[in-house]
N, C-alpha and C positions, 0 to 999 in steps of 0.2 A: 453443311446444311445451315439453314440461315434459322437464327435465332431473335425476332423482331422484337420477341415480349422480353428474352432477359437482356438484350439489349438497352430496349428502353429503361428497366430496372437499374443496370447498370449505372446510364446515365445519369436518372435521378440520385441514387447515391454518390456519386460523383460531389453532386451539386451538395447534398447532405456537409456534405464532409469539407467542404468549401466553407461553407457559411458557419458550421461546428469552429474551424480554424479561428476565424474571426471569433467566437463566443471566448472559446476558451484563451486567447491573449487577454482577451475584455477582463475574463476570470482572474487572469496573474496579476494583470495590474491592478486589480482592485486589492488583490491581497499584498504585492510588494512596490508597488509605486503611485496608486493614486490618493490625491490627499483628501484630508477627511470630508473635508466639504459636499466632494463629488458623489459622496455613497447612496445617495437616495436617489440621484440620476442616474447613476450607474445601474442601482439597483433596477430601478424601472426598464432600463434599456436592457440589461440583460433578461426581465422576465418578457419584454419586446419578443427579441430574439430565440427566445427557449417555446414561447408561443407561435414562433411563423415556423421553425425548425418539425415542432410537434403538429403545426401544420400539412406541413409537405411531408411529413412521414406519413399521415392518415389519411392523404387523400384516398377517394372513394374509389379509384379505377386503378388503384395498387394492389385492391384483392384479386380481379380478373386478372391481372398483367403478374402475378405470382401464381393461378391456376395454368395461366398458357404456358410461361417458362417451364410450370413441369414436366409437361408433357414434350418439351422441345428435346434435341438428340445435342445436352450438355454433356460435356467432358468432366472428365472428376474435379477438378479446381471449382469448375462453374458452377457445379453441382452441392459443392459444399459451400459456395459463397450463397448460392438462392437459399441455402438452408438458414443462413445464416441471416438475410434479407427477411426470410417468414419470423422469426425469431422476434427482430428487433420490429416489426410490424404488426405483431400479436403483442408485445409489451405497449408498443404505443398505441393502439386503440384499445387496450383498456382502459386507460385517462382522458377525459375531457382535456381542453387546450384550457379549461379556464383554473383546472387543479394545476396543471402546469404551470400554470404564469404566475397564483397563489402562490403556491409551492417557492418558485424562486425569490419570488420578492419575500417572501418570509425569512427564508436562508440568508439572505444577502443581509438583510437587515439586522438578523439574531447575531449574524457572525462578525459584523461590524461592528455591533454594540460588545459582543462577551470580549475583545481585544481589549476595550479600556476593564470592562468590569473583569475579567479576571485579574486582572493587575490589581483589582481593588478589590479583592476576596468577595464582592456583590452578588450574592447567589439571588438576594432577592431580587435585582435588577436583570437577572438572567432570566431567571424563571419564568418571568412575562413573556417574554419573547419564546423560548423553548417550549410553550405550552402552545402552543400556536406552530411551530414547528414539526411537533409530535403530534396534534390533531390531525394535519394536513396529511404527514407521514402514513397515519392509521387508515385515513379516507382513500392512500394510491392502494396502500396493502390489500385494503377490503376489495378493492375493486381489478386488483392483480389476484388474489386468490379465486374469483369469483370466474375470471376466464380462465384459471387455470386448474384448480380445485383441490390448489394446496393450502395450505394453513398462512395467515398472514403473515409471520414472519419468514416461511419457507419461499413466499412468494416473492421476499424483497432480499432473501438472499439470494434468490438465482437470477436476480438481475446483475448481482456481482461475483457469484460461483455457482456456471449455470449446471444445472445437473445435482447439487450437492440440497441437501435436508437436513434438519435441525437435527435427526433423529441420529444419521452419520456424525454430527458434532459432537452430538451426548454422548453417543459410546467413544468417539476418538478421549475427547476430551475427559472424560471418567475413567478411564485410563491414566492420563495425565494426573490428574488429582490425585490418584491410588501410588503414585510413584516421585512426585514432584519434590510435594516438599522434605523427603527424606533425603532424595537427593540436594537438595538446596544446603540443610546442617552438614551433610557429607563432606560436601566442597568447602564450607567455609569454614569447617571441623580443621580443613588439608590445610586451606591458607591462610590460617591463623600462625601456623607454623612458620613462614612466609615472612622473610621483610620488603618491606614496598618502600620504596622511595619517593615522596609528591611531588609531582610539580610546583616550582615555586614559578607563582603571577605576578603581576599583571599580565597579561597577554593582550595586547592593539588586538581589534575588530583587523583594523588594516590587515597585520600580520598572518593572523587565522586564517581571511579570506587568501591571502596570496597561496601559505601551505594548501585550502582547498584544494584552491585551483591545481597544485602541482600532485595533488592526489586523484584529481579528476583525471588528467593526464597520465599518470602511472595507470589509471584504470582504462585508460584508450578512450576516453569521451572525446566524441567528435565537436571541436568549438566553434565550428563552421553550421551546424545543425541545431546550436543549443546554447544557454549561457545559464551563469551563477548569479541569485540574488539574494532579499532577503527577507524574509515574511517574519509575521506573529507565532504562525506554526509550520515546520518544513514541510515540503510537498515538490512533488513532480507535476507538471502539467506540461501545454502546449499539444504541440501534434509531433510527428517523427519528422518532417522536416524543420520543426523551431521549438527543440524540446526547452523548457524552462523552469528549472532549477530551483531552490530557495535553501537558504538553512537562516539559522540563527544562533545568536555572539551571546559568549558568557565573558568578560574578561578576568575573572579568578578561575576559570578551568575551559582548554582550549578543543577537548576531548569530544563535549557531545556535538561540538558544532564540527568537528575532522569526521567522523563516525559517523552522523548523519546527512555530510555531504557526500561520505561514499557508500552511504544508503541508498540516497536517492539517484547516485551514477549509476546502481545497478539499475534500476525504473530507468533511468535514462535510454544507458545502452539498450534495453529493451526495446523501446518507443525506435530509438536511432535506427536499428539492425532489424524491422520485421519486412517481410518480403515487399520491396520497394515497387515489382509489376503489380500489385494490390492495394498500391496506395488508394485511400479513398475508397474503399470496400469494405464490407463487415469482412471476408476473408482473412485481410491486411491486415484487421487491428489483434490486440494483443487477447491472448482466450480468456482468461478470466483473471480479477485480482488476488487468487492464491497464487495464480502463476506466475502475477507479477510481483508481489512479497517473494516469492522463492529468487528472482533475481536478484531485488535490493538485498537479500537476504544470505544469498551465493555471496555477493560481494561486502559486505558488510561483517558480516559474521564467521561464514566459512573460509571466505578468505580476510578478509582483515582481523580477525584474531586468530587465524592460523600461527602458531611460534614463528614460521621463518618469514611472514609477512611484516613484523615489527621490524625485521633488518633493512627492509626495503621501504619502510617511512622513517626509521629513525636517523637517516643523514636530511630529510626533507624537513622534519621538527626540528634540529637543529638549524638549518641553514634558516628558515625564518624567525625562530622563536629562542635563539643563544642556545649555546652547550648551555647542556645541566646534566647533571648525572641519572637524572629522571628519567634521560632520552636516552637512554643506553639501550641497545636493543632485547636484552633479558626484560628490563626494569619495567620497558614499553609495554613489551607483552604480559608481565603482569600485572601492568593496571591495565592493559584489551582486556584482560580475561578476569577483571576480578568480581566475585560475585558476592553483592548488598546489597540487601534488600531496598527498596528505594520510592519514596511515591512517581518520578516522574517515570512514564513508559517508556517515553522515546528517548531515555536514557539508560531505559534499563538494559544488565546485561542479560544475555543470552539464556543462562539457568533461570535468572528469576522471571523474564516476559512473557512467556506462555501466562503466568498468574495474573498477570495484567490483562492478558485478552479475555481468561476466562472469567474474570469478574463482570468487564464489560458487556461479555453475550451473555451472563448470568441476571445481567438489569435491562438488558436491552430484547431479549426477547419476550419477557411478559411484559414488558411497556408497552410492546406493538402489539402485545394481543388485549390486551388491557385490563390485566390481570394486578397492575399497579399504574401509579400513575405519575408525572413529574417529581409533584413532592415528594415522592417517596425517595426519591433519587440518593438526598446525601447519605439518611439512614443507613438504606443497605451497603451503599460505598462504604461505608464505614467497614459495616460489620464485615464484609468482606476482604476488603482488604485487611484490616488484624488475622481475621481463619489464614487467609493464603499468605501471608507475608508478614502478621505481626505488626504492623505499623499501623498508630493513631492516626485518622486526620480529621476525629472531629472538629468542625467548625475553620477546618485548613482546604475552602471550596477551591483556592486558587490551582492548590499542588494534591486537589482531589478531586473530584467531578465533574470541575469547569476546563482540566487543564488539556481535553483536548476538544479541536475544534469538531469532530467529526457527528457530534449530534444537534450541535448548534447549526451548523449547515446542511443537516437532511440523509449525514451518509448515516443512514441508522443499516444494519442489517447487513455491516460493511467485517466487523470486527474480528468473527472467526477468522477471516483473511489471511490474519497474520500472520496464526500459529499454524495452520494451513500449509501458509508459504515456507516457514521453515523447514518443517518435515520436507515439504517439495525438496527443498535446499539440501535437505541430508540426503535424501535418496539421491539428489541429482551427483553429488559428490563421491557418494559409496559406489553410483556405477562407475565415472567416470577411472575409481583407484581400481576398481577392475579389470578397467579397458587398459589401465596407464597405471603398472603399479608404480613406475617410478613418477608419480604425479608429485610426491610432497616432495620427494628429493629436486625437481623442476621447478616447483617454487623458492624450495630455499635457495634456489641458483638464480633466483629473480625472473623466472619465463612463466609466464601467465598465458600465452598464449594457448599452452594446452584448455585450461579452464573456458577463454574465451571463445576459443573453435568449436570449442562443443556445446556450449548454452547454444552460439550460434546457429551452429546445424541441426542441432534437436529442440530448439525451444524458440528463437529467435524469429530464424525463417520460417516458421511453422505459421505463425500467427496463427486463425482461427480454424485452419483446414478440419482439425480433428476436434472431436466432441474432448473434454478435458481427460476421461478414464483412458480413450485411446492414444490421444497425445503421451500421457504419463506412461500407459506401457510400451507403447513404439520408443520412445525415450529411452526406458527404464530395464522394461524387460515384465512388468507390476506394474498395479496400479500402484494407488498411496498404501505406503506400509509405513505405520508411524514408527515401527520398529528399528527402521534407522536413525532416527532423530535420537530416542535412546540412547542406543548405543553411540552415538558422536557423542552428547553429552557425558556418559561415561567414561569415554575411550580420553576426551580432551580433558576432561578437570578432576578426573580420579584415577586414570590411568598411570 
């Protein structure tokens, strides 16, 4: 039967997604290789582009041509792409094209500027800009809850976990709190006991990058699809045919920058591996960013601190970075696995980072409802990180409020994500040792391949067919049960 109206839908997103391509290289280079000069043109050219994109998403005769498609005789794939089409069409005509264009020049500009001023503890030179940032933020919220008739910040988190409510974060995450940090003394009670052996540095940028690279590779990243660079802050970007990479060099410790390049290979692989006939469809893209944390997070965490994954980087840390007795594969995996409390996030380990997410949605959702305001910012950072982790940072804005970039460029309402995506990551593992008890014993034999076949079949090729609760049970067998994140947390550092 001929289908003229999602036809034409189709097309348009086609073109969507075309011109998104182009946006999003424009995005990488400004954060890893354009020089500073160019930031105010860039800036202006990408709120160009984010204005003619939010254009052509609201044209006027997209509403008709989504009434007739439904009424057309789709097949199930098509049926869940037009769902997917009413979706991202109802979010974009809630904004005006001229908040959008505000909107980006603003990001673009706060996130430029907080690169030099974090380096330079400048909260006051932040906060100019981040106020402006947060206004603009509160003005999409207002006007996303208003067609939708959820709460401002519910409303800008289901633009990044569509389906999920603050109210699901409270109870997940109050749970977490009731149990965290007792586990936290528990573990570091265990490896106190423990001798570690350090790295001894300098460690070349060069060198680092080379090991990445041979770690991207152990992890099957396609380098034909994607490449390695180097930003302010690491991130995944591009589209699935030119995924784009970044981490960042410490040379006194070679760890978070190995760690967070095979962070972001799991976002990679994801982008690489989503069903390739859907290119260019809300279908094809990935469902939501908890489910994209549970991959970097699969790879990163479940399996690069697995015990028998250190035997399988530790000839790779040697081959670029000398023997040391550091690199020994026991020694490796106890510093994967060690647990300090720590101000950076995206260093932290695995016990202590849930406590980092939940400070952040702890400031970040009465911000947007505007129940506090900017300045209040470092205050409660404070206080909060001492409750969950004990650690001062009064007046240490660089390695505390400012250190990441995600509110200086607009991802406000982004943060639950994380912890989100772990628990994803444990359940996705717990099924997986049920399907395949002999799973750990296939890794310490160096075959990942079970791991990757099944992201792939159950999460990869999925892309957006299923709404994310059904995704998770078709997957899973359940929805989200944070219950297995628990228990992997106990079963690996107190077991």
């Amino acid at each position: 039967m001929s289908t003229p109206a999602y036809t034409e839908l189709f097309q348009r997103h086609q073109r969507l997604h075309r011109l998104g391509h182009l946006q999003s290289i424009a995005q990488w280079d400004q954060s890893a290789n354009m020089p500073p000069k160019g930031n105010e043109a860039r800036s202006l050219a990408l709120a160009e582009m984010g204005g003619l994109l939010h254009q052509l998403a609201t044209e006027p005769q997209l509403k008709s041509l989504l009434e007739q498609a439904a009424a057309e005789n789709l097949e199930a794939d098509q049926r869940a792409n037009l769902r997917e089409m009413g979706r991202a069409w109802r979010a974009s005509n809630a904004l005006p094209q001229s908040l959008v264009e505000a909107k980006s020049l603003a990001n673009s500009r706060c996130e430029h500027a907080w690169r030099a001023q974090r380096q330079a503890n400048d909260w006051a030179g932040y906060v100019e800009n981040l106020r402006e940032v947060v206004r603009l933020t509160r003005e999409e919220a207002t006007l996303l809850a208003d067609g939708t008739g959820l709460s401002r910040y519910d409303a800008l988190l289901d633009l990044y976990e569509p389906g999920m409510r603050s109210a699901e974060v409270d109870r997940v995450f109050g749970d977490l709190r009731s149990w965290l940090p007792a586990l936290i003394r528990q573990v570091r009670e265990k490896q106190a006991q423990e001798t570690v052996i350090r790295p001894v540095g300098p460690f070349t940028q060069a060198a680092q990058k080379a090991l990445g690279l041979d770690a991207m590779r152990l992890m099957g990243f396609d380098f034909e699809a994607g490449r390695l660079d180097e930003s302010s802050h690491p991130f995944c970007g591009g589209v699935p045919e030119d995924v784009r990479m970044t981490t960042r060099y410490r040379e006194d410790d070679f760890l978070p920058s190995l760690m967070g390049t095979i962070h972001e290979t799991g976002h990679g692989r994801y982008e690489q591996n989503l069903p390739r006939e859907w290119l260019g469809q809300p279908l094809g893209q990935a469902r939501s960013m908890g489910l994209h944390e549970s991959q970097s997070l699969s790879f990163e965490m479940q399996l690069g601190s697995h015990p028998a994954f250190a035997r399988l980087l530790s000839p790779l840390v040697s081959r670029h970075l000398g023997e040391q007795p550091a690199f020994e594969p026991g020694n490796l995996n106890r510093l994967l696995t060690r647990v300090n409390p720590g101000f950076i996030r995206v260093d932290a380990d695995e016990v202590t980072y849930p406590a980092h997410v939940i400070l952040r949605y702890e400031i970040e959702r009465p911000l947007v409802e505007g129940e506090i305001e900017v300045e209040d910012i470092p205050a409660l950072w404070d206080a909060k990180m001492m409750e969950l982790l004990g650690l001062d940072t009064r007046g240490n804005y660089k390695d505390g409020c400012m250190q990441d970039v995600h509110w200086g460029c607009g991802l406000i309402g982004y943060f639950p994500c994380y912890t989100l995506g772990a628990m994803y990551a444990a359940q996705w593992f717990a099924t997986m040792r049920r399907a395949m008890p002999d799973l750990d014993a296939r890794i310490a034999a160096g075959d990942l391949a079970p791991v990757f076949d099944w992201l792939r079949e159950n999460i990869w090729l999925q892309g957006s067919r299923y709404e994310t609760p059904e995704l998770v049970r078709r997957a899973s067998g359940e929805t989200l049960n944070p219950a297995h994140f628990k228990a992997h947390l106990q079963s690996r550092y107190l077991g």
